[in-house]
C-alpha positions as CSV (number, residue, x, y, z in Angstrom):
1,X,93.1,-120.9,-0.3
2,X,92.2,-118.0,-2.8
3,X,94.1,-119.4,-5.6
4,X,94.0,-123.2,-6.6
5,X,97.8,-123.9,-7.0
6,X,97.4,-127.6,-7.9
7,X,96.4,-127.6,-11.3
8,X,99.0,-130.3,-11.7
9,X,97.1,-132.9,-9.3
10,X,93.3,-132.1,-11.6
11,X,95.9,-133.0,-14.8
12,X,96.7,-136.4,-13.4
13,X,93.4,-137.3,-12.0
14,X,91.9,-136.8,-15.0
15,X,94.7,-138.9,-16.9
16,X,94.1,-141.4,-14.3
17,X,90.4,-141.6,-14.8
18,X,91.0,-141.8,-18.5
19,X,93.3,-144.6,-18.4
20,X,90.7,-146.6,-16.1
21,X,87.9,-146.1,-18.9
22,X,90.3,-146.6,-21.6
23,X,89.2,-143.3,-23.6
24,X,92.5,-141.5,-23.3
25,X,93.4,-140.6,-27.3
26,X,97.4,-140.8,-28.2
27,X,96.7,-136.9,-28.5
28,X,94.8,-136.3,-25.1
29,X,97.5,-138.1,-23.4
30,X,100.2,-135.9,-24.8
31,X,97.9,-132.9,-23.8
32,X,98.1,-134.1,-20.4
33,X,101.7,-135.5,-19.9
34,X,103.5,-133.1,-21.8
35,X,105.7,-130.6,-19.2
36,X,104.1,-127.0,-19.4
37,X,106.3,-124.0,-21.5
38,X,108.7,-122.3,-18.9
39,X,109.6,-119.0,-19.6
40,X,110.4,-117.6,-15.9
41,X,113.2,-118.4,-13.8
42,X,113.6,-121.8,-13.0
43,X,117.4,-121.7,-11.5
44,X,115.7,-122.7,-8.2
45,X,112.3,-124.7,-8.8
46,X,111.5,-126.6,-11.4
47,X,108.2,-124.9,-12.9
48,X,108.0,-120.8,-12.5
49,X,106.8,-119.9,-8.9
50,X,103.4,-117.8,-9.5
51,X,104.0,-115.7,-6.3
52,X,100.8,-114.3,-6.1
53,X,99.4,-117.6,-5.6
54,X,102.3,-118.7,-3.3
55,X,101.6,-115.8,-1.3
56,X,98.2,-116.7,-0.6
57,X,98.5,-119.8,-0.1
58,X,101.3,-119.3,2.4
59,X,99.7,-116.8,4.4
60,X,96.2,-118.0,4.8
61,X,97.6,-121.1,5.9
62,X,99.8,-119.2,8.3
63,X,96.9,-117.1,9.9
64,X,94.8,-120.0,10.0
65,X,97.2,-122.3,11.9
66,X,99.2,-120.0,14.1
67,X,96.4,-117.3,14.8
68,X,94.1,-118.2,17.5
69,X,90.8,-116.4,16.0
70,X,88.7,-118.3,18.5
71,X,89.7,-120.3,21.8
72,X,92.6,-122.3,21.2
73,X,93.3,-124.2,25.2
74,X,93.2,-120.5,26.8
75,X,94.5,-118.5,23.8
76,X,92.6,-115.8,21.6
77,X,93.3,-112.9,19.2
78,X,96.9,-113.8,19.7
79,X,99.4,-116.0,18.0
80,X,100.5,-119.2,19.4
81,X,103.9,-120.5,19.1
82,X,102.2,-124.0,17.8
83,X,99.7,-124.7,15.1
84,X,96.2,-124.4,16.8
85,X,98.7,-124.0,20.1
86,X,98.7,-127.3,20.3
87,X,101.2,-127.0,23.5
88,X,98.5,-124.5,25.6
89,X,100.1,-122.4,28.4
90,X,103.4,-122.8,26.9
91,X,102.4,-119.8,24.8
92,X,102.6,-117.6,27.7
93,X,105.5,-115.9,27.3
94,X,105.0,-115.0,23.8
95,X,105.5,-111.8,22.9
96,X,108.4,-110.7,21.0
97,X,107.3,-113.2,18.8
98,X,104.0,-111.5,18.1
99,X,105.1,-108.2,16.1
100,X,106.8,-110.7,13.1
101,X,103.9,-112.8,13.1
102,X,102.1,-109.5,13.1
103,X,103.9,-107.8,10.7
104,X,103.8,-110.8,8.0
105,X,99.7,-111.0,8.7
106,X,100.1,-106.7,7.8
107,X,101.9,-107.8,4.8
108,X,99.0,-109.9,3.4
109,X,96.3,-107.7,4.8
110,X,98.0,-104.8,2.4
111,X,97.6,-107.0,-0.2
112,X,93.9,-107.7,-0.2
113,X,92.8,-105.0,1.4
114,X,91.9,-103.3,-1.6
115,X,90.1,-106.2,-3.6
116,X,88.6,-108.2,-0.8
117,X,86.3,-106.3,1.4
118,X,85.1,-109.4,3.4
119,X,88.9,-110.7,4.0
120,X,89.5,-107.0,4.8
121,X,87.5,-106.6,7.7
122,X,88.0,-110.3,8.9
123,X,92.0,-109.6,9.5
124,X,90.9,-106.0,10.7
125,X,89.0,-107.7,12.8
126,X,91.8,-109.8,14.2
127,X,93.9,-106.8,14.7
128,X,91.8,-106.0,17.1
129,X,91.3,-108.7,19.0
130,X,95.5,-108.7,19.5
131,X,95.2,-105.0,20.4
132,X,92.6,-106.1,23.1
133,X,94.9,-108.6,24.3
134,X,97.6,-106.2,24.2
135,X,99.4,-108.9,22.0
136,X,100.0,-111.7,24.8
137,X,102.1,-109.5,26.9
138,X,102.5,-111.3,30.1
139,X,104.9,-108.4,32.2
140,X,103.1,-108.5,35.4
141,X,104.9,-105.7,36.7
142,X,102.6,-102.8,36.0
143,X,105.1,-100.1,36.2
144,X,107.1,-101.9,33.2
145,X,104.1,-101.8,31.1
146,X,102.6,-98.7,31.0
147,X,99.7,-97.0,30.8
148,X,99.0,-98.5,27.4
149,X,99.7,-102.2,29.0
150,X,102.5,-102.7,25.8
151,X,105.3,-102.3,27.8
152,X,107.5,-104.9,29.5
153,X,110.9,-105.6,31.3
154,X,112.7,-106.5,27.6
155,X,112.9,-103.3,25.8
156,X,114.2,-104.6,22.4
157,X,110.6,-106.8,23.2
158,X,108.8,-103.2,23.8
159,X,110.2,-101.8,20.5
160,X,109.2,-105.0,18.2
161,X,105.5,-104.6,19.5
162,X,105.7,-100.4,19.2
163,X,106.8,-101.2,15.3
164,X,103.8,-104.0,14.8
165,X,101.7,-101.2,16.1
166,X,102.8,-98.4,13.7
167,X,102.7,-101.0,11.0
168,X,99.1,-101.4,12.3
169,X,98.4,-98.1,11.9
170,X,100.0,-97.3,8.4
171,X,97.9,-100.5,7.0
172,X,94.6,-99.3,8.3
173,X,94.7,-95.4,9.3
174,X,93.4,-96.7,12.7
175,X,94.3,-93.9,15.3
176,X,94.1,-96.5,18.4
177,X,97.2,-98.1,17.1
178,X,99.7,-95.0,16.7
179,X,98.7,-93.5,19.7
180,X,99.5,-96.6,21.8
181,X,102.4,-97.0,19.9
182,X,103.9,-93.6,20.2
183,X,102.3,-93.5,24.2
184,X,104.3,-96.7,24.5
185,X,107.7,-95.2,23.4
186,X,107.4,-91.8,25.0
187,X,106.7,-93.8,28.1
188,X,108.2,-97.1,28.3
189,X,111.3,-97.0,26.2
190,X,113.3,-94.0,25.7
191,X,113.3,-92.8,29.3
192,X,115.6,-96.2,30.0
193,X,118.6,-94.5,28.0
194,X,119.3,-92.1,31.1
195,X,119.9,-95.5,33.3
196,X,123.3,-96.3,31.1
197,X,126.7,-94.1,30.7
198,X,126.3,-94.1,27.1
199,X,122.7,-93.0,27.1
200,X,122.1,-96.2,24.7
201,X,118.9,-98.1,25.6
202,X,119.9,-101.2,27.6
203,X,118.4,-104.9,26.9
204,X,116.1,-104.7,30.0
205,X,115.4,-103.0,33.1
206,X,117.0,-105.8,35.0
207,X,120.2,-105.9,32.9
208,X,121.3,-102.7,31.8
209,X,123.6,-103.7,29.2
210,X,123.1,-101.8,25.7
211,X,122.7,-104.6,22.8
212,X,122.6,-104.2,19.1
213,X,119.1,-106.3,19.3
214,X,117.9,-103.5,21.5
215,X,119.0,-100.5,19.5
216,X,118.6,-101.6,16.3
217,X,115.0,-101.7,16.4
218,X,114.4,-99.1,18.9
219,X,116.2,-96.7,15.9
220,X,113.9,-97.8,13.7
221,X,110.6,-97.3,16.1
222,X,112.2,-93.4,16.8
223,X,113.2,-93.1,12.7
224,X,109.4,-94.0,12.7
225,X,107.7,-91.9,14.8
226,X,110.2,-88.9,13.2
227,X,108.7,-89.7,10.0
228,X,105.3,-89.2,11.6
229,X,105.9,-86.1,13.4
230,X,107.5,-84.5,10.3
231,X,104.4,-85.6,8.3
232,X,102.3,-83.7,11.0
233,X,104.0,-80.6,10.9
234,X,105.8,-80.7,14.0
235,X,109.1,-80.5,13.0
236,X,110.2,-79.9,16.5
237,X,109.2,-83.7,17.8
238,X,110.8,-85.0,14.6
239,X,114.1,-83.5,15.2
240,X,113.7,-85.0,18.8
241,X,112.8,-88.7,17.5
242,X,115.9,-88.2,14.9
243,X,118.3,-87.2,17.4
244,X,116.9,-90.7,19.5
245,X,116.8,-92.7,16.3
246,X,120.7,-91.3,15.7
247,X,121.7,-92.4,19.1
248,X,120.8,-95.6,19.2
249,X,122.0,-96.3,16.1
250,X,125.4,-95.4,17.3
251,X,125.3,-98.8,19.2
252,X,125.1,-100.6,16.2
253,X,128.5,-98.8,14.6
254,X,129.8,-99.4,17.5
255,X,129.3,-103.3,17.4
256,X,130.1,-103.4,13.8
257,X,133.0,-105.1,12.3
258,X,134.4,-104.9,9.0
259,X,132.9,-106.8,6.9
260,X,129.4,-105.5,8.2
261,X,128.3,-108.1,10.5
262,X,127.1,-106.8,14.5
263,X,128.6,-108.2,17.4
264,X,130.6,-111.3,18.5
265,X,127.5,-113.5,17.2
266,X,125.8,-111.8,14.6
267,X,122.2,-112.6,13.7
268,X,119.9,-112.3,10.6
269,X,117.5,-109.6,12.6
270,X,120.3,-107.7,14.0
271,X,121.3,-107.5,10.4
272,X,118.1,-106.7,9.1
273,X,117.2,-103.5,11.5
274,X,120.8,-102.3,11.4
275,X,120.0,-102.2,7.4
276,X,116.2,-100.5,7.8
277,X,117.4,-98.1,11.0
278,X,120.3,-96.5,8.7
279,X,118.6,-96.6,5.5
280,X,115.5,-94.5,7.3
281,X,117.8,-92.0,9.4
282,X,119.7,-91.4,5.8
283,X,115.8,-90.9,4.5
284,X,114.9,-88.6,7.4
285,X,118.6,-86.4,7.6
286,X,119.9,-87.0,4.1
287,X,123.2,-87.8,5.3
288,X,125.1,-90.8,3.2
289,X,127.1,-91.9,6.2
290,X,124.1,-93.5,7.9
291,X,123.0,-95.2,4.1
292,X,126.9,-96.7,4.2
293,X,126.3,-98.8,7.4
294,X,123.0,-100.1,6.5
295,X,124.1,-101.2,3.0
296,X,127.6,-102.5,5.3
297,X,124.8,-104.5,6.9
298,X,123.4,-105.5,4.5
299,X,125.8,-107.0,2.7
300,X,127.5,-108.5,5.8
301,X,124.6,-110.7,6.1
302,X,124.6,-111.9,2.5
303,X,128.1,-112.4,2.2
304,X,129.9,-113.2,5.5
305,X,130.5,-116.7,6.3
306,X,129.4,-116.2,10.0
307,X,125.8,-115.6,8.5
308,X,125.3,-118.2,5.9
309,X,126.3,-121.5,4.9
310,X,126.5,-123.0,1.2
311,X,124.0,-124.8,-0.7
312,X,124.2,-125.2,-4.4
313,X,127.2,-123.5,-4.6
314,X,125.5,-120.0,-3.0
315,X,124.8,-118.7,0.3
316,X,121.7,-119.2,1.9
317,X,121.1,-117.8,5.7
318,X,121.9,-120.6,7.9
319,X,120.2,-122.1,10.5
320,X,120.2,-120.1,13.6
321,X,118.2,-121.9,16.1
322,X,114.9,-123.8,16.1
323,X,113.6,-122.4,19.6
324,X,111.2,-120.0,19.1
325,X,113.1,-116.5,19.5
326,X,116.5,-117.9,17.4
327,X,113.8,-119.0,14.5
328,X,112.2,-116.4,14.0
329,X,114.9,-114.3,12.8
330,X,114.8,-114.1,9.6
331,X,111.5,-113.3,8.9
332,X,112.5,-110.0,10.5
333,X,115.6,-110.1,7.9
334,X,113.5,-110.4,5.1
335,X,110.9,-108.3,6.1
336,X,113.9,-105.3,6.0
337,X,115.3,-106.1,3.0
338,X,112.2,-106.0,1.0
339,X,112.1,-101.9,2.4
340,X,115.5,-101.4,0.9
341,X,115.1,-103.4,-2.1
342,X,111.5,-101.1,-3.3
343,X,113.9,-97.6,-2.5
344,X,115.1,-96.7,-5.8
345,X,116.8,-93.6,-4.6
346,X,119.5,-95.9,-2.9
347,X,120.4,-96.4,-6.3
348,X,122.1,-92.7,-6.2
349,X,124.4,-94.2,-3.9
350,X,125.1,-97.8,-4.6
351,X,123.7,-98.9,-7.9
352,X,124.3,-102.8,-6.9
353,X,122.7,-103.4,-3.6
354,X,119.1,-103.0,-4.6
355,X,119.2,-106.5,-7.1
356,X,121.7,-108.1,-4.7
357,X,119.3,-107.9,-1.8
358,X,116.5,-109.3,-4.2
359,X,118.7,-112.2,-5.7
360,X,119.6,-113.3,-2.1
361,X,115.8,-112.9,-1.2
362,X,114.3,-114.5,-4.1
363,X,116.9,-117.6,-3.6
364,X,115.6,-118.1,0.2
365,X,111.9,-117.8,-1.3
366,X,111.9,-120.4,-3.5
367,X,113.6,-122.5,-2.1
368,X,110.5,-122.1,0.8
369,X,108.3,-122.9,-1.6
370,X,109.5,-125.2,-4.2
371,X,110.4,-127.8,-1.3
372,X,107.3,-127.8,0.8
373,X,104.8,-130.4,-0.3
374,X,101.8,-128.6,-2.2
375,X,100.2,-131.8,-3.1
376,X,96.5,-132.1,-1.6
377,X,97.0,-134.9,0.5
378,X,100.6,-133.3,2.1
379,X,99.8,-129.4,2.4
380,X,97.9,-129.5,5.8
381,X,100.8,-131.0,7.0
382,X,103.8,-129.7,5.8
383,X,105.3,-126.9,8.1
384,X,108.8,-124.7,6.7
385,X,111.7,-125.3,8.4
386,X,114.2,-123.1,9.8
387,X,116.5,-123.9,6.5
388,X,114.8,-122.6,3.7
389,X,115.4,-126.0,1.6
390,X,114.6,-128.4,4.5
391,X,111.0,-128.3,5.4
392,X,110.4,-129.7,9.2
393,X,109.5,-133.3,9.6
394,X,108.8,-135.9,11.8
395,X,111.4,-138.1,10.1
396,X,114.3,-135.8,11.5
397,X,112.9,-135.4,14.1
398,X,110.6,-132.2,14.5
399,X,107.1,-132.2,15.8
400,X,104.2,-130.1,13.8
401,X,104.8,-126.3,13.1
402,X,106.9,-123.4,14.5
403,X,105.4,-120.4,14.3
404,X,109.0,-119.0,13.6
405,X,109.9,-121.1,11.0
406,X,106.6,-120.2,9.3
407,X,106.5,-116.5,9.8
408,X,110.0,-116.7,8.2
409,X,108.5,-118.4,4.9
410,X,105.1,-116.4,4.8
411,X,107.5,-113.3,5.0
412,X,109.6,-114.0,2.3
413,X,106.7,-115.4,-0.1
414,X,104.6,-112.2,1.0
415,X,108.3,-110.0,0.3
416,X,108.6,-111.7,-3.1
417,X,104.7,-110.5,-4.1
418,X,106.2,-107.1,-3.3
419,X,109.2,-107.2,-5.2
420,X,108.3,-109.5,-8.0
421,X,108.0,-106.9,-10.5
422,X,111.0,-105.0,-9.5
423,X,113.1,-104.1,-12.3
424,X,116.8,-103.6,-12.4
């Protein structure tokens, strides 16, 4: 870990030791015993949460368990759905998977990158290793994946991996990653929109049904790659990337009800890209309608009762699955809220949103952290659960990690670095 978070544990081995040898003074054991001053916000743990070591903590652990940086029973340079994939080939279709886990290993790698050259190039150097392995894709049908090998029946699975790679890119300028990422689109995705009536991507090329998990983050992959182009010069490819971001983002109004929640079973990460795809086509077009619906969104998943349940009085995101698709769902939530909540020119529009997104955040954060044993002796043990206040455990019957579960946490500990000195 980079940051010793158990100063707590030194305190009481020392008193310990003290009390053995009898030399503990009236005074020393006050020193020692005494709670420490809290001046943060304790509403949800019982000490203040220093998030920057949290963060590190939680991620290091993450990358160490869940990425396979050498051989781990046939897997390398990609993730594995099991810490040190302890179930083997059952990691073979994992792929979707990959760009969260990617994007929350991006999150920590922006946050070192500058002040730790040696864990800079060890994570770059990871990167590449999942670029190699064209991050675990296992489509065997060559036509489906391209000439860049990213590409695969699932296109809401092609549009995750074509944002990991532009996240790629934007972290460390490498030129590999946005052109197989762009390639991939061009290629792989968009020209599947001319195979349904409504010219809306459809879920896969053997199921042709336009989703809202499909269009939401393929909107957000175009919105990208707009932003890109436009950076470039080339207004021309921007407008054309808009125009694809705008009309797949029409499914998701279309799927919308009112209180803001998509489809007849709406999920955290369909939430979360409806919110990031509207707020970027608002950025790239300056039109307010598009801001409405992702704030709609947004809101919808803080709010309704078909996305959260109560604890402590509040709503927390409840539990949508412990499989290995349904929990890894929010981590893509939070890692879209955090975009919205650093915008301060949403403000113009809704003054409220911004600090609503971050109390809802923060909430799910610490409860990650404050309930996860940090002692010594529990840490390499304790995996997050898909309930932010229930860690997983063998007494309820789970069995070791979930890379899900724990992308989710590392996510919103890595968000809550980002946002922690966000003012309002």
């Amino acid at each position: 870990m980079r940051k010793s978070l158990f100063r707590w544990t030194v305190a009481m081995l020392t008193l310990s030791a003290a009390a053995v040898s009898g030399a503990c003074s009236e005074q020393e054991y006050e020193d020692l015993t005494k709670p420490e001053k809290v001046t943060g916000n304790t509403q949800y743990a019982p000490y203040t949460i220093d998030w920057t070591e949290a963060a590190d903590s939680c991620s290091t652990a993450f990358i160490e368990r869940f990425y396979c940086s050498e051989n781990r029973n046939g897997y390398e340079g990609v993730f594995s759905y099991r810490e040190y994939n302890a179930t083997g080939g059952a990691n073979f279709n994992n792929y979707w998977q990959q760009a969260h886990a990617m994007a929350a290993m991006v999150e920590y790698y922006n946050r070192i990158k500058a002040t730790d050259a040696e864990e800079k190039a060890r994570i770059e150097g990871y990167f590449q290793k999942w670029y190699d392995k064209r991050g675990n894709n296992y489509e065997g049908n060559q036509s489906w994946r391209g000439s860049t090998g990213f590409g695969n029946d699932f296109t809401d699975d092609t549009c995750w991996i074509i944002i990991a790679l532009l996240q790629m890119y934007d972290a460390t300028g490498n030129q590999t990653y946005y052109n197989a990422a762009k390639q991939t689109w061009d290629e792989c995705v968009w020209p599947r929109h001319e195979l349904t009536q409504s010219g809306w991507l459809p879920w896969k090329w053997s199921d042709l049904g336009p989703n809202e998990c499909t269009n939401g983050p393929a909107a957000i992959a175009a919105a990208t790659l707009a932003q890109y182009s436009r950076a470039a010069g080339n207004e021309e490819a921007a407008q054309e990337y808009i125009d694809q971001a705008c009309t797949c983002f029409d499914q998701n109004i279309d799927v919308m009800a009112s209180d803001g929640t998509l489809g007849s079973t709406p999920l955290s990460y369909t939430q979360g890209t409806c919110m990031e795809a509207g707020r970027l086509i608002w950025k790239l077009t300056g039109d307010t309608g598009y801001l409405r619906k992702a704030i709609q969104a947004g809101r919808g998943q803080m709010t309704s009762t078909r996305m959260n349940e109560v604890y402590n009085y509040e709503m927390v995101s409840r539990d949508e699955g412990t499989d290995e698709n349904n929990s890894i769902f929010h981590a893509v939530m939070f890692h879209w809220f955090t975009r919205m909540i650093l915008d301060t020119e949403v403000d113009s529009f809704d003054g409220k949103i911004r600090k609503e997104l971050y109390d809802y955040l923060y909430r799910h954060a610490s409860y990650y952290w404050a309930t996860i044993d940090k002692t010594p002796e529990g840490w390499p043990e304790a995996y997050f659960g898909v309930k932010c206040y229930q860690p997983r455990s063998s007494m309820n019957g789970d069995v070791g990690g979930s890379l899900g579960a724990y992308t989710s946490a590392a996510q919103a500990i890595e968000s809550m670095w980002m946002i922690k000195d966000v003012k309002f």
